[in-house]
C-alpha positions as CSV (number, residue, x, y, z in Angstrom):
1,X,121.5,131.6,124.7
2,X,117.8,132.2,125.1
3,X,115.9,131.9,127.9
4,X,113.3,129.5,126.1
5,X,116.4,127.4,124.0
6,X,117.7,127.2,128.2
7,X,114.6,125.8,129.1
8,X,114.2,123.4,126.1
9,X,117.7,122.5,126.7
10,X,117.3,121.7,130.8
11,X,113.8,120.0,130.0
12,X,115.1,117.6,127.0
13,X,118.2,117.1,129.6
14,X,115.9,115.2,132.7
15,X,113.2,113.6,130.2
16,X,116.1,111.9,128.7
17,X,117.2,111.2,132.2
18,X,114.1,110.0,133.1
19,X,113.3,107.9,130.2
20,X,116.2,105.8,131.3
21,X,115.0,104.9,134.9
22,X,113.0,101.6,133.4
23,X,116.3,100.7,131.3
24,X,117.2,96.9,132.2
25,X,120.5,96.3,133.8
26,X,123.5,96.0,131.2
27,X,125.3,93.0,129.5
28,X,127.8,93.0,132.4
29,X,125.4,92.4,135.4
30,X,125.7,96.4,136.4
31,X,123.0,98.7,136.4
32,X,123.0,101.3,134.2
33,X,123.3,105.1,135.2
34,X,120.0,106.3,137.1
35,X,118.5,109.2,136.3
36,X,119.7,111.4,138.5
37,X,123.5,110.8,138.0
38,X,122.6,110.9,134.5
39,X,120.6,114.3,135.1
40,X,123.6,115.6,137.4
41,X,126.2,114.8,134.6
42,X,123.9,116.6,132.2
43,X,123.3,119.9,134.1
44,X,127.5,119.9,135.3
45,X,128.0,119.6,131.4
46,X,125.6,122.2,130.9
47,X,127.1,124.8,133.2
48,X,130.3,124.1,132.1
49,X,129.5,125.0,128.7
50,X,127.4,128.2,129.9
51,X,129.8,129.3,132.1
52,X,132.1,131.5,130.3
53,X,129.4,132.7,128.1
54,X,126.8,133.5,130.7
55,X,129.5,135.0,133.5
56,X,131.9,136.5,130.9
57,X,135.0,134.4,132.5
58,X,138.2,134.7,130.9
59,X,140.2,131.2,130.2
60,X,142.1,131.2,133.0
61,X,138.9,131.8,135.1
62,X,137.0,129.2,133.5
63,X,140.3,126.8,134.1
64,X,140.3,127.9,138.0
65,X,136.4,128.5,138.4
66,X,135.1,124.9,136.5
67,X,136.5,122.2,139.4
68,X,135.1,124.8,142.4
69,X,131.4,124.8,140.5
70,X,131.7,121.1,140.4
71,X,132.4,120.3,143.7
72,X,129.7,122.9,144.8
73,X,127.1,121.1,142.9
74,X,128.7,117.9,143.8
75,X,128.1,118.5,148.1
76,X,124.6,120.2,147.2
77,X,123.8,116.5,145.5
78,X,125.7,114.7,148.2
79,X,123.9,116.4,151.3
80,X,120.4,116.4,149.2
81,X,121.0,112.5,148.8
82,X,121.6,112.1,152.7
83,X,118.8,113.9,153.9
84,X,115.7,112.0,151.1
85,X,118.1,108.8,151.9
86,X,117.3,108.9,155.7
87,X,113.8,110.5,155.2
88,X,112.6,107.8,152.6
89,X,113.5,105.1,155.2
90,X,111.3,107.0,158.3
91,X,108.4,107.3,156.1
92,X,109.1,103.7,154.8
93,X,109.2,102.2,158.4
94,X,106.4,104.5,159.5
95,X,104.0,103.5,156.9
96,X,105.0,99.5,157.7
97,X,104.6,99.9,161.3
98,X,108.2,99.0,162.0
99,X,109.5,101.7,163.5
100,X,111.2,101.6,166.4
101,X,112.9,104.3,168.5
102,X,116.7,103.4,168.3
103,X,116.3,103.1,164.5
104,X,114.0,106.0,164.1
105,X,116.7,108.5,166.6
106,X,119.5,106.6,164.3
107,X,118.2,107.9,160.8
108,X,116.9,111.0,162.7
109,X,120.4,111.8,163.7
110,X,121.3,111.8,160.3
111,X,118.8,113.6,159.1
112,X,120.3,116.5,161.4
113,X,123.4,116.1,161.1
114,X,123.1,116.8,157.0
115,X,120.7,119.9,158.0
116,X,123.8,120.9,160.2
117,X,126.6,120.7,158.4
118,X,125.4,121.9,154.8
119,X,125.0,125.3,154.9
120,X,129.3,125.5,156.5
121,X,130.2,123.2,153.5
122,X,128.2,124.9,150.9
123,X,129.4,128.2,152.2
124,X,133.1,127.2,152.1
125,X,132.5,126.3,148.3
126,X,130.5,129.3,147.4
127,X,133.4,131.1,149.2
128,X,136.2,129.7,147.2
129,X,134.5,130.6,144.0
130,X,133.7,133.9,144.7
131,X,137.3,134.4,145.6
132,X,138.1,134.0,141.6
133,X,135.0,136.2,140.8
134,X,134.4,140.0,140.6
135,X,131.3,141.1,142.0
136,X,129.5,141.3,139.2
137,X,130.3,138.0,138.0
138,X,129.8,136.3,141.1
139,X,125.9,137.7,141.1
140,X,125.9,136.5,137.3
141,X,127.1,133.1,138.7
142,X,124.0,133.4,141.6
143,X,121.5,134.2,138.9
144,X,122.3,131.3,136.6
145,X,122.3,129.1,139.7
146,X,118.8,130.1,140.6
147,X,117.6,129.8,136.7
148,X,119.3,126.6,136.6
149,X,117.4,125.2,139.7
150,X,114.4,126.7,139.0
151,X,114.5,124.8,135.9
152,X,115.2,121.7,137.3
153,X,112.7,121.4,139.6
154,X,109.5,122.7,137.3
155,X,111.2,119.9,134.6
156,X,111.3,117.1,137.7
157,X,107.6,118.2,138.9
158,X,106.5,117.7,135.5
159,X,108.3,114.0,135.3
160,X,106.4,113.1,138.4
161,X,103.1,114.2,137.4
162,X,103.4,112.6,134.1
163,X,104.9,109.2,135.8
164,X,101.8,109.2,137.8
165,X,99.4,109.8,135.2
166,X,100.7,107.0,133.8
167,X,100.8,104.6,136.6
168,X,97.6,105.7,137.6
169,X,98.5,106.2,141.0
170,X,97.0,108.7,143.9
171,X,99.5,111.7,143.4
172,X,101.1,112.4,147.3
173,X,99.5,115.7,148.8
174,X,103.2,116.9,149.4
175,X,104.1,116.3,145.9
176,X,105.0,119.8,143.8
177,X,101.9,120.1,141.2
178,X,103.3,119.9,137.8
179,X,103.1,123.6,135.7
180,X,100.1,123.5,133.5
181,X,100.9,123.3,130.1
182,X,100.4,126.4,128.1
């Protein structure tokens, strides 16, 4: 696959996604998928597909590899939730003025405890999918990581920066600038 069909791909993947965040509940009372489960599902399926093609994984590989990948992307969403969950709730506090010190240490503790113990879970799952990969295929696995990520967060930058162009609103200084269009 092309590097420019990848992008398309990855970019059509999170506007989809993010289309969906105004979407009314459903019929039933329950919510509907948010974006970023929907944009999670969406990538897992993507690297799923990819992976055989991209790494050059025989079947049984692919059988083996596929549950490892998910669960490492699974923990890298799970830790990334904990830390923005507990750092959206300081600045919400902070910015109200109701911050106090045993609810501030609380959510700080959390915050630290995610930074902590991360990098020995994402290790152990890196670890166990290397152990099915040659070398060579576990620095093609790296690579379309890093592609992969890369994509993600140029696509989300330029969801934010059009969500606030449309809003209106002051864009935050510690916001990514969206890529310029070409």
């Amino acid at each position: 696959m092309t590097r420019a069909l990848a992008t398309a791909l990855v970019l059509g993947l999170a506007t989809a996604a993010a289309a969906q965040e105004g979407r009314p509940e459903r019929p039933d009372g329950k919510s509907s998928r948010g974006p970023r489960e929907e944009i999670s599902r969406m990538v897992d399926a993507y690297v799923a597909e990819h992976l055989q093609e991209r790494i050059g994984l025989s079947d049984e590989q692919v059988e083996r590899v596929l549950p490892l990948v998910r669960r490492l992307n699974a923990d890298r969403r799970r830790f990334a939730e904990r830390r923005i969950r507990a750092l959206h709730q300081m600045r919400r506090m902070m910015k109200a003025g109701t911050a106090n010190d045993a609810r501030v240490a609380s959510l700080l503790q959390e915050l630290k405890a995610a930074e902590a113990e991360e990098p020995a879970v994402i290790r152990a799952d890196h670890d166990a999918v290397d152990a099915l990969l040659t070398p060579v295929q576990q620095v093609q696995f790296r690579i379309l990581e890093a592609e992969i990520e890369h994509r993600l967060r140029q696509v989300m930058a330029r969801i934010r920066g059009e969500r606030r162009d449309r809003s209106g609103g002051p864009r935050r200084e510690d916001s990514p600038r969206p890529p310029e269009p070409r």
